[in-house]
C-alpha positions as CSV (number, residue, x, y, z in Angstrom):
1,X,92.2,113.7,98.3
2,X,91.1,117.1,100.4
3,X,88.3,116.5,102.7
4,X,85.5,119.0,100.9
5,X,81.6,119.5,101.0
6,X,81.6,118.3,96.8
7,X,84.4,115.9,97.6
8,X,82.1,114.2,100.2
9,X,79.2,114.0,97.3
10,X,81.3,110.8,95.4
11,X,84.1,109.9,97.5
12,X,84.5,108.6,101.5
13,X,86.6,111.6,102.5
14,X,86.5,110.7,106.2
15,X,89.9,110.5,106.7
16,X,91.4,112.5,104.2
17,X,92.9,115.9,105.5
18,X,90.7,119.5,105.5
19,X,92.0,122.2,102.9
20,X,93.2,124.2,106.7
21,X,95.5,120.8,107.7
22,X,96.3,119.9,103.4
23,X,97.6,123.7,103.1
24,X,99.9,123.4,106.3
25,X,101.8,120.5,104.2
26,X,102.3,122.4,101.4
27,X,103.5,124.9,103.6
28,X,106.2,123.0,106.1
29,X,107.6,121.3,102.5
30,X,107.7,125.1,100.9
31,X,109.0,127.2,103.9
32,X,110.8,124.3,106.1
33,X,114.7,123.9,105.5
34,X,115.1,121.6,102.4
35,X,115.5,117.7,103.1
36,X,117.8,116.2,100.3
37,X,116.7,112.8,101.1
38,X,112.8,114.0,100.4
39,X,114.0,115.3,96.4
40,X,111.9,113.4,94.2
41,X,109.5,111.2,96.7
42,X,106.7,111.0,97.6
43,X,106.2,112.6,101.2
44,X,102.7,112.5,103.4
45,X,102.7,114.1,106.7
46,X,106.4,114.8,106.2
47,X,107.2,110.7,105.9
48,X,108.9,109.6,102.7
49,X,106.4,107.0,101.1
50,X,107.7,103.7,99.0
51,X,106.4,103.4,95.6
52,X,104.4,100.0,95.0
């Protein structure tokens, strides 16, 4: 979830990130040296998440 004007209109987007902070993930996990351990997880602020 981004944290947008029409987001905000059905959803509590109060802690979800901007589109300025959810592009500069995308970015560090595009440009930054690759992470073997990261291939086929699920990552959030560069932290591996378990699947539940």
């Amino acid at each position: 979830m981004i944290n947008t004007p029409t987001s905000a209109l059905w959803w509590d987007v109060s802690t979800a990130p901007t589109p300025a902070q959810a592009a500069t993930a995308l970015l560090d996990l595009a440009l930054d040296p690759v992470k073997p351990e990261h291939h086929g997880e699920l990552i959030r602020h560069g932290e591996v998440l378990p699947f539940s």
